[in-house]
N, CA and C atoms as an extended XYZ file, in Angstrom:
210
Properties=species:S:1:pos:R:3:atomname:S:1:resname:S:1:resid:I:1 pbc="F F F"
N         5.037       -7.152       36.975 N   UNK     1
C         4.787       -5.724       36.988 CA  UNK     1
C         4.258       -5.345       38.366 C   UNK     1
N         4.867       -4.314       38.828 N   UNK     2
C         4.180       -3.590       40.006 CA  UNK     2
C         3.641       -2.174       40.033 C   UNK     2
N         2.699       -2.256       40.877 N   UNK     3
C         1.973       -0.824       40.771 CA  UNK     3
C         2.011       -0.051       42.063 C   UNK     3
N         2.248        1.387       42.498 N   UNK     4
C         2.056        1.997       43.228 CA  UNK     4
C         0.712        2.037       44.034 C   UNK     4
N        -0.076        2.464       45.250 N   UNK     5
C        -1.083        2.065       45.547 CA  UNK     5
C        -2.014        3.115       44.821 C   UNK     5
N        -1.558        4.659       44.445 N   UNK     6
C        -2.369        5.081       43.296 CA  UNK     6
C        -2.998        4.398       42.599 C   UNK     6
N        -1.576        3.949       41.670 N   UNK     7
C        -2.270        3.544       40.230 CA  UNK     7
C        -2.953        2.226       40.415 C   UNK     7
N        -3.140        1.431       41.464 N   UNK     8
C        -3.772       -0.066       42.122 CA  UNK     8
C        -5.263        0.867       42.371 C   UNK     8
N        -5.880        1.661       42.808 N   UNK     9
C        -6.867        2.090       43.280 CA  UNK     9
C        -7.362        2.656       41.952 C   UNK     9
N        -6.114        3.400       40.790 N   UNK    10
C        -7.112        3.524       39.400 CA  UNK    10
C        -7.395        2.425       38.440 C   UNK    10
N        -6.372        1.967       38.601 N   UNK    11
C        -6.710       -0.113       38.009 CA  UNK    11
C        -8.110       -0.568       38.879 C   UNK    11
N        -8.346       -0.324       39.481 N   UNK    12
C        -9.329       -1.786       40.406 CA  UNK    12
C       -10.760       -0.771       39.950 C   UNK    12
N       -10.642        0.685       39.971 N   UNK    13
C       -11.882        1.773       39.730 CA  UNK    13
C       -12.320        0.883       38.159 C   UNK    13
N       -11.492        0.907       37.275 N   UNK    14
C       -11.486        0.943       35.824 CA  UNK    14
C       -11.895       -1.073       35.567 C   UNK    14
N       -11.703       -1.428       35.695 N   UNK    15
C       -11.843       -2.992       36.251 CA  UNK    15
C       -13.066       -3.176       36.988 C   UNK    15
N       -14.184       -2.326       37.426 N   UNK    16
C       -15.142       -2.445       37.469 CA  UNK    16
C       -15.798       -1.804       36.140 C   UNK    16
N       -15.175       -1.070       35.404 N   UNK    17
C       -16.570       -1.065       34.083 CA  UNK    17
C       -15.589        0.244       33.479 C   UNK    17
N       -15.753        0.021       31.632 N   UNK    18
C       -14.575        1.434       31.442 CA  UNK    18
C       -15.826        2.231       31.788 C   UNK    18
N       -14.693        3.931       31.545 N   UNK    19
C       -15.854        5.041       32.109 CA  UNK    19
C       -14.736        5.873       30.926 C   UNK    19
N       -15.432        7.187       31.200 N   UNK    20
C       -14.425        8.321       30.538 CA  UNK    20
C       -13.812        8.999       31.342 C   UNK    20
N       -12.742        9.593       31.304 N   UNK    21
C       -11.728       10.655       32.176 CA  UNK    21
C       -12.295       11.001       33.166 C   UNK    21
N       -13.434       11.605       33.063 N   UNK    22
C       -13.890       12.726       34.176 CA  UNK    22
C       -14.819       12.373       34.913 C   UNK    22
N       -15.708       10.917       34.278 N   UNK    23
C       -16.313       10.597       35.653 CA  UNK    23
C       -14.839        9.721       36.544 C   UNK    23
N       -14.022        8.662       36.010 N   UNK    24
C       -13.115        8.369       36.804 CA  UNK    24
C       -12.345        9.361       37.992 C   UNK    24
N       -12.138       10.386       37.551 N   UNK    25
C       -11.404       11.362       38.583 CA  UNK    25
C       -12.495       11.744       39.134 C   UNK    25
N       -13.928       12.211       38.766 N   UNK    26
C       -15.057       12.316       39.899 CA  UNK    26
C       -15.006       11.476       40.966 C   UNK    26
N       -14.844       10.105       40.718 N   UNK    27
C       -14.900        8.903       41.502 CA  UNK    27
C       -13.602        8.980       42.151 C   UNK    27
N       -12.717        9.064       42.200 N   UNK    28
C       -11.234        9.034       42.777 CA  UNK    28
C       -10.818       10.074       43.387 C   UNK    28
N       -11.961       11.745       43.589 N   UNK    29
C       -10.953       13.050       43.652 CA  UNK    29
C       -11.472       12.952       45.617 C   UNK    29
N       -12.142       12.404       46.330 N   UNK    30
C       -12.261       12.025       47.687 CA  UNK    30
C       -10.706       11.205       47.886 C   UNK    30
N       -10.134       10.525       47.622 N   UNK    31
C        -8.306        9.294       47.563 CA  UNK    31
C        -7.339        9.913       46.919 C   UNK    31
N        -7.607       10.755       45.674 N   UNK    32
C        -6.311       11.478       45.471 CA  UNK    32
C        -6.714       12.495       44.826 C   UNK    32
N        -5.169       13.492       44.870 N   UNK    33
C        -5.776       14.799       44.031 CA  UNK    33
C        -6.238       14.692       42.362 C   UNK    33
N        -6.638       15.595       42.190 N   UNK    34
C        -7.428       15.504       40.936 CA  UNK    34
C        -6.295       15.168       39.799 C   UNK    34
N        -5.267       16.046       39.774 N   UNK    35
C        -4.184       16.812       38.889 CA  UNK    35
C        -3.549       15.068       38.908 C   UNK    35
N        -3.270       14.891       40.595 N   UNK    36
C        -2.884       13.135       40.300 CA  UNK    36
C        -3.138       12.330       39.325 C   UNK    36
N        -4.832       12.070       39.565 N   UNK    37
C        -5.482       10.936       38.726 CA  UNK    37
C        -4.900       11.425       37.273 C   UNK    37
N        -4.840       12.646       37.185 N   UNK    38
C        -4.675       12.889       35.078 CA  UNK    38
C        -3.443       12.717       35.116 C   UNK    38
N        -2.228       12.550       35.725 N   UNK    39
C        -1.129       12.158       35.472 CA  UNK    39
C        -0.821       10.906       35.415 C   UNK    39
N        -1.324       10.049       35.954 N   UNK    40
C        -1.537        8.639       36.449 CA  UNK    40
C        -2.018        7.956       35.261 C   UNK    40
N        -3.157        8.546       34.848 N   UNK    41
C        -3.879        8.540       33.897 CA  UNK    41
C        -3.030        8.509       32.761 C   UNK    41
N        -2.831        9.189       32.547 N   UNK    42
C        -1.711       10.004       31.055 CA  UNK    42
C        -0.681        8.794       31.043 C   UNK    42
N        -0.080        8.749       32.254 N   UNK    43
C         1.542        7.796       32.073 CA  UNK    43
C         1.166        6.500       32.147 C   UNK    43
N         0.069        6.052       32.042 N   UNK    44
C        -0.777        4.629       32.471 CA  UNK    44
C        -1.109        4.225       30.484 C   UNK    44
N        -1.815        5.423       30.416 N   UNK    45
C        -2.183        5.353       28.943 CA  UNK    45
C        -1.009        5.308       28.027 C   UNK    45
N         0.234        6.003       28.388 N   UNK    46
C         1.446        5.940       26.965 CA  UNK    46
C         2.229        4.124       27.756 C   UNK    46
N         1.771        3.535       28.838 N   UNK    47
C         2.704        2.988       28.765 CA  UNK    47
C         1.935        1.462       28.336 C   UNK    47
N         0.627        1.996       27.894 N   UNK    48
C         0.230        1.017       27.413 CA  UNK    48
C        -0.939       -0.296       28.402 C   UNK    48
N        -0.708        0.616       29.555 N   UNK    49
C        -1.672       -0.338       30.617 CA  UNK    49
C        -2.850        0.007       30.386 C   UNK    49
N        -3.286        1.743       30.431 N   UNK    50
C        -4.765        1.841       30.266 CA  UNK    50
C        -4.805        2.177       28.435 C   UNK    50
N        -6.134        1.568       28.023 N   UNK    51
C        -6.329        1.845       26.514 CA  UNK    51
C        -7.801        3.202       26.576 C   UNK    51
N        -7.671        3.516       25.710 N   UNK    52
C        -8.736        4.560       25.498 CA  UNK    52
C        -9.552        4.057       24.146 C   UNK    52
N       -10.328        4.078       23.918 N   UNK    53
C       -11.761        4.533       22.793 CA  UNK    53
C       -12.735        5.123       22.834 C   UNK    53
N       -12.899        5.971       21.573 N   UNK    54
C       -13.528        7.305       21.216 CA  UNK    54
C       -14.241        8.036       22.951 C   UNK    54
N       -12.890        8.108       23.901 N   UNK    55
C       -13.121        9.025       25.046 CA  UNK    55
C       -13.684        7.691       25.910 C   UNK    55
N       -13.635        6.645       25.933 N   UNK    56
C       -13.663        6.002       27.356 CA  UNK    56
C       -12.694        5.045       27.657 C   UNK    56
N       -11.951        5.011       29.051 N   UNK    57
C       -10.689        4.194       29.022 CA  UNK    57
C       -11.134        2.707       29.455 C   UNK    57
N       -10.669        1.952       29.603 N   UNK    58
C       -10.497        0.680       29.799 CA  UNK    58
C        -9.390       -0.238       30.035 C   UNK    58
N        -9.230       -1.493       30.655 N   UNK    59
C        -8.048       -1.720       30.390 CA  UNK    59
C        -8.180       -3.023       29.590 C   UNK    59
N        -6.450       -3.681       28.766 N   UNK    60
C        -6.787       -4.676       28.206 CA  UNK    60
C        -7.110       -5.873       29.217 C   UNK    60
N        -7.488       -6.780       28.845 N   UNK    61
C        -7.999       -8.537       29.621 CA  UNK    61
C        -7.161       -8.691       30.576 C   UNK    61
N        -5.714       -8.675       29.783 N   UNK    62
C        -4.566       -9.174       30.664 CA  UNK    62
C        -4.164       -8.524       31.781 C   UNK    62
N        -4.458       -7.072       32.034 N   UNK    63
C        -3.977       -6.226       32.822 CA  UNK    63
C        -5.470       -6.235       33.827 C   UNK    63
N        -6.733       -6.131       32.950 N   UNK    64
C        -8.075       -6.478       34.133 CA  UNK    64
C        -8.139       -7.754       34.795 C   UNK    64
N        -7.285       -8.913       33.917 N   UNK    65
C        -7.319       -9.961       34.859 CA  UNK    65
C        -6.128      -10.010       36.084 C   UNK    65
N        -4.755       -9.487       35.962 N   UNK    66
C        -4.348       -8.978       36.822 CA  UNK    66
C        -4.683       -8.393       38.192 C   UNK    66
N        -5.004       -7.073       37.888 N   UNK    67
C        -6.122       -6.413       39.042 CA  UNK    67
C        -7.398       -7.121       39.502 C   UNK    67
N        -7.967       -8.036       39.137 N   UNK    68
C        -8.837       -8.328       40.181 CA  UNK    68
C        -7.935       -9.672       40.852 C   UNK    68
N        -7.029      -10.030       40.748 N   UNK    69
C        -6.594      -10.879       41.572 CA  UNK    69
C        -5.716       -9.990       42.444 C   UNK    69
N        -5.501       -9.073       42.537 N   UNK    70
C        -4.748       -8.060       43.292 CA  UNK    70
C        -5.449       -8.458       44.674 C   UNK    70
């Protein structure tokens, strides 16, 4: 699997600790636009890379162990 350098900079954010939506794009809206991160976000989440619970995302093992060897 490959990632764009976006979605590598919202993988490696999220891979330090889950958070919820809006502090992540707080943290990311200095590197990309805001509207970005929630799209990124959104198409990350249906495709199954980022997971969500009750409002905080995370990713699974396999995909956090991925990204930190990035």
């Amino acid at each position: 699997m490959s990632f764009t350098d976006i979605q590598k900079t919202i993988l490696k954010e999220l891979a330090k600790e889950p958070v919820d939506r809006t502090t992540l794009v707080k943290r990311l809206e200095k590197k990309v636009k805001r509207q970005t991160v929630y799209t990124y976000i959104n198409r990350m989440k249906d495709e199954g890379i980022i997971l969500e619970k009750s409002g905080i995302l995370y990713l699974p093992s396999k995909i956090k162990y991925y990204v930190e060897i990035l």
